[in-house]
C-alpha positions in Angstrom: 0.0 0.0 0.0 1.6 3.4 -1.3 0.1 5.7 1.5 0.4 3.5 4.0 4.1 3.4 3.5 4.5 7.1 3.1 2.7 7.6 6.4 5.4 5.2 8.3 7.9 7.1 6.2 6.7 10.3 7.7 6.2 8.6 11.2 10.1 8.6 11.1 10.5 11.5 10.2 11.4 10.8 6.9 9.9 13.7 4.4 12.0 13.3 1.1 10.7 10.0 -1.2 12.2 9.0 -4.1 9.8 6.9 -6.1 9.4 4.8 -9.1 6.1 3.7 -8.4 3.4 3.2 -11.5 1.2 6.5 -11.7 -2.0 5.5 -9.3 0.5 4.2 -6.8 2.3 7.5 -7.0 -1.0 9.5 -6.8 -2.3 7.9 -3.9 1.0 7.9 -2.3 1.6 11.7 -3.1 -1.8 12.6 -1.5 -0.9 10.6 1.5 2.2 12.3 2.2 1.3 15.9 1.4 -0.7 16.3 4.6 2.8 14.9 6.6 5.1 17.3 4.4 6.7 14.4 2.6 7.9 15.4 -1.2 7.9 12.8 -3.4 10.7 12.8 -6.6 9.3 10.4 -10.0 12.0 9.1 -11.1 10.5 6.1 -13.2 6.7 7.1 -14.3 6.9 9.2 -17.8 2.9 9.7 -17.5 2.3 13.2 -18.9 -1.1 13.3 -16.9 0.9 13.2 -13.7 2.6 16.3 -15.0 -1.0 17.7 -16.6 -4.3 17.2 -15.3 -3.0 14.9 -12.0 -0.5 17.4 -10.8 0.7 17.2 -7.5 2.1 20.3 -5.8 4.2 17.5 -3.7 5.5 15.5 -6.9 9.0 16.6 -8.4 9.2 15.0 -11.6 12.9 14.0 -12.2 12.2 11.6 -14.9 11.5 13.3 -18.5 7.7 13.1 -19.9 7.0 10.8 -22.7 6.2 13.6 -24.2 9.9 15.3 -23.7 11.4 12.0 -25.2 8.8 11.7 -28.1 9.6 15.5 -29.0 13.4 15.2 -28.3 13.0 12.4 -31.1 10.6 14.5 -33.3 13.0 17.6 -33.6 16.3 15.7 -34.7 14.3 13.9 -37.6 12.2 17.0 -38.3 16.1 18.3 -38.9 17.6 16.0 -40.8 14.1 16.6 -42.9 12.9 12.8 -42.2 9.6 14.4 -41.8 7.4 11.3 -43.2 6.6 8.7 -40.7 5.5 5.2 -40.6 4.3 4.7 -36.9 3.9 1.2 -35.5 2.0 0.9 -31.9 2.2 -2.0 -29.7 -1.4 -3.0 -28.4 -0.9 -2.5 -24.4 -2.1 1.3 -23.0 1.1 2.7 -22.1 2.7 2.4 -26.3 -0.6 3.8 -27.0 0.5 6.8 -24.3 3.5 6.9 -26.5 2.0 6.8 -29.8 -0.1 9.6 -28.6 3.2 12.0 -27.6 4.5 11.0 -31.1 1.3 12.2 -32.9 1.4 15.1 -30.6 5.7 15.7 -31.8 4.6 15.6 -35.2 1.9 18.0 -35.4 3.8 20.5 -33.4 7.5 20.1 -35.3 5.8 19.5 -38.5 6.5 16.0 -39.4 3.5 14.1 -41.1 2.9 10.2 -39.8 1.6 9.1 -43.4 0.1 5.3 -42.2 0.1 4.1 -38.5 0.2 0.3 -38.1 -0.8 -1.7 -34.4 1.7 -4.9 -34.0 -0.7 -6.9 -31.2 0.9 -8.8 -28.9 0.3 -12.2 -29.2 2.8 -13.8 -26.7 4.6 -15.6 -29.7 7.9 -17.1 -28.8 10.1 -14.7 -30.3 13.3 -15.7 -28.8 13.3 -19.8 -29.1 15.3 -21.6 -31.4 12.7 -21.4 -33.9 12.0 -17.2 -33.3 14.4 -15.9 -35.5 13.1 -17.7 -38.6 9.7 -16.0 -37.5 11.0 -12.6 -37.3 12.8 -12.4 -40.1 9.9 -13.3 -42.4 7.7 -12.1 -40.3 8.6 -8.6 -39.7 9.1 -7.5 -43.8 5.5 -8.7 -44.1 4.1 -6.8 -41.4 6.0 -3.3 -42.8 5.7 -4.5 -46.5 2.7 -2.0 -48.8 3.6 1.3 -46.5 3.2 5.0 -48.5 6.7 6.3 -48.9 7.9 7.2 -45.7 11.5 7.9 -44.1 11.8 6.8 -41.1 9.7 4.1 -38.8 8.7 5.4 -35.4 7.8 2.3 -33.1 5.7 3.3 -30.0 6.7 0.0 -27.8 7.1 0.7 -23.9 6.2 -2.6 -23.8 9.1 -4.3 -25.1 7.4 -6.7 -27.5 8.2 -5.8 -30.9 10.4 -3.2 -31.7 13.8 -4.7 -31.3 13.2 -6.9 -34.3 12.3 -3.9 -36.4 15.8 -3.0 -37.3 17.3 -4.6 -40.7 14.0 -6.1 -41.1 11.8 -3.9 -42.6 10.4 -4.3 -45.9 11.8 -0.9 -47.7 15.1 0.0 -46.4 14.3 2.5 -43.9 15.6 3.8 -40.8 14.2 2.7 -37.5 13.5 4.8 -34.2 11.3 5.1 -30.8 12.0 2.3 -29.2 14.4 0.6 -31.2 17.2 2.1 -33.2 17.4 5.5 -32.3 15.9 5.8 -29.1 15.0 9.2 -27.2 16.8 8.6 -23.6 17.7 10.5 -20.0 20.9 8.4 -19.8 22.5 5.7 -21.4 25.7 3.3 -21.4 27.5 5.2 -23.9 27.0 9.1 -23.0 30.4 9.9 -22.4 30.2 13.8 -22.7 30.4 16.7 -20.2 32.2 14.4 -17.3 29.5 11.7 -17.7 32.3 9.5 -18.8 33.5 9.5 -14.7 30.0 8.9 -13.9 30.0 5.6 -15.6 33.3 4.5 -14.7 32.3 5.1 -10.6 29.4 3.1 -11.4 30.5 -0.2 -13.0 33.2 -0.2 -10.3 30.6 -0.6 -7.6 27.6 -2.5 -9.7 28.6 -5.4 -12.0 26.4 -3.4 -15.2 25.9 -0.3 -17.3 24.1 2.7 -15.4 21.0 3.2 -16.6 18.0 5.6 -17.0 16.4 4.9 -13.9 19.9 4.9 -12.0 21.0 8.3 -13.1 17.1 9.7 -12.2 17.3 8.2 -8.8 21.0 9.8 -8.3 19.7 13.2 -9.7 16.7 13.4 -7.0 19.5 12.6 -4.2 21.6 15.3 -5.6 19.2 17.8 -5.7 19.0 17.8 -2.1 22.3 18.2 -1.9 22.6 21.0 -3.6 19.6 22.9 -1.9 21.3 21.8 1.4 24.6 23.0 0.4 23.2 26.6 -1.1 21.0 26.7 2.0 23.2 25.6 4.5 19.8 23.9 6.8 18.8 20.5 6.5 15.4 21.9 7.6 12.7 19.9 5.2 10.3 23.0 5.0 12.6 25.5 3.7 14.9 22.9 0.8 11.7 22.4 -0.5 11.2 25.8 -1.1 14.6 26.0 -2.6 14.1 23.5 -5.2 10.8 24.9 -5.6 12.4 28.4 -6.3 13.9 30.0 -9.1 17.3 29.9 -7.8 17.5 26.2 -7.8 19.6 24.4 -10.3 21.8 21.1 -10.0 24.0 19.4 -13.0 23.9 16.0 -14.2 26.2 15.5 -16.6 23.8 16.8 -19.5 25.8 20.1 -20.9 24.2 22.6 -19.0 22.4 23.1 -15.2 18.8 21.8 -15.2 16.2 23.6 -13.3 12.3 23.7 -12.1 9.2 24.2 -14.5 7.6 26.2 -11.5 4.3 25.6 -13.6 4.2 21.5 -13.0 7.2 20.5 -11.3 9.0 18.6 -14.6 13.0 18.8 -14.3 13.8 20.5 -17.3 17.0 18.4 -19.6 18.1 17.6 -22.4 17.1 14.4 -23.9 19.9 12.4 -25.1 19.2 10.0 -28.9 21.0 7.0 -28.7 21.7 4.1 -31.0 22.8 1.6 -28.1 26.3 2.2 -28.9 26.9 6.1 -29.3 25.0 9.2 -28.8 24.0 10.1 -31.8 22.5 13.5 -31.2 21.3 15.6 -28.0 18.2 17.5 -28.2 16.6 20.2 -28.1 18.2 21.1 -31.7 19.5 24.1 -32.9 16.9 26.3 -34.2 14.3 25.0 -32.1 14.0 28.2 -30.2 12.2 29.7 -27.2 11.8 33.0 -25.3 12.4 31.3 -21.9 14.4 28.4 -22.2 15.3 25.8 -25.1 14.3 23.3 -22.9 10.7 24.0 -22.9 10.8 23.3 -26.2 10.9 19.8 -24.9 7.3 18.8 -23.7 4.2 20.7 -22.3 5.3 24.0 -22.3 3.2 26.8 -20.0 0.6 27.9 -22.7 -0.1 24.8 -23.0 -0.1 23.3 -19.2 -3.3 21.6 -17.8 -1.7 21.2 -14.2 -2.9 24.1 -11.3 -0.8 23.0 -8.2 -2.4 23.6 -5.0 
């Protein structure tokens, strides 16, 4: 039970909560701590309604939106002019929640998806001795009779389908989403602005890569940190004011300091495009502008919020 174990949490006097908890779990235990003081950091649910219409004033949002990743994705093809889509949707709700930030990316950078395709999950044996044989004749089939397009966008949170996208289309086409060139907080082979110490501190410690969710959890620790350290109290009330405030930053290895939409809580960063072996790119893009911040190109941006924190 999420509120129950905020409440002992906040028994203890423990009033800072980093979560990856699936969004209704993170609701109910958000409302549960907000009476006790606790602030809660989401460093594993990319739900845009948490950010939207089920804002919490308690709920700092370290992970990025799917909608930040789907746009992050949408202005690097947009500029290297693959502006026709084939989009492919897995059948469970949350790649149709990521289908529906890639529509959203291509209306508002200008792409055009020109035929979207559902792959249903059938709970096929994909990876037994006989699964390769399957893929490989199956996959050209399924892509095979598209409109000219340039680039595949799978929408697969899932994990079902979109790895074996890849080489096996029917038309020769580049792949991305969820396989290929996949929009990312952190990955194995981000190297740049001292990241490349980050990674080598944690393989020595963990026997793997560092991953999304790792460097999220390590952010929301950091954060209060830093407000401790440019606050000098370890009081709860007044760091959470800090991060709250527009003098709150903290790095992270992304190129620049990320900071606090004051509107919905969403850590602003860039969004890193990898290919599992390099970064390929790091959005936002140049010439995506904004009066405010290039960031907020990246997501819901204020116009546009549905969130009213109280």
């Amino acid at each position: 039970d999420p509120a129950a174990a905020v409440n002992a949490f906040a028994d203890k006097g423990i009033l800072f909560v980093v979560a990856d908890l699936e969004p209704d779990a993170l609701l109910k235990a958000a409302d549960a701590g907000k009476a006790r003081g606790v602030l809660m950091f989401n460093v594993g649910a990319p739900d845009d309604r948490l950010r939207e219409e089920d804002c919490r004033p308690n709920v700092v949002h370290v992970a990025p939106a799917r909608s930040m990743l789907a746009d992050g994705l949408a202005q690097y093809l947009v500029w290297k002019k693959w502006r026709r889509w084939l989009l492919v949707t897995g059948s469970h709700d949350k790649d149709k929640l990521l289908a529906d930030a890639y529509r959203r990316a291509a209306k508002r950078f200008g792409a055009k998806i020109v035929e979207e395709r559902e792959f249903k999950d059938t709970g096929g044996a994909r990876r037994t001795d006989s699964g390769i044989v399957q893929i490989q004749s199956q996959m050209p089939v399924f892509t095979q009779e598209a409109p000219d397009y340039d680039v595949l966008v799978a929408a697969d949170e899932s994990e079902v389908f979109a790895g074996y996208l890849p080489y096996r289309t029917w038309d020769a086409r580049p792949v991305a989403g969820s396989a290929g060139l996949v929009p990312t907080s952190w990955d194995a082979s981000h190297t740049q602005w001292g990241a490349i110490q980050m990674q080598s501190r944690f393989t020595k410690k963990f026997p793997r890569f560092m991953t999304a969710l790792d460097i999220e959890g390590w952010t929301a620790v950091r954060m209060l940190g830093e407000a401790a350290a440019r606050t000098h109290t370890t009081d709860a009330g007044k760091l959470v004011d800090f991060i709250k405030s527009p003098e709150f930053s903290v790095a992270a290895f992304k190129g620049q300091k990320l900071t606090l939409r004051d509107w919905n809580l969403q850590l602003r960063q860039p969004i890193l495009l990898s290919d599992g072996r390099t970064i390929v790119s790091v959005s936002p893009q140049e010439g995506f502008l904004h009066q405010v911040s290039e960031l907020d190109t990246l997501g819901y941006d204020r116009p546009e919020t549905k969130c009213s924190l109280k």
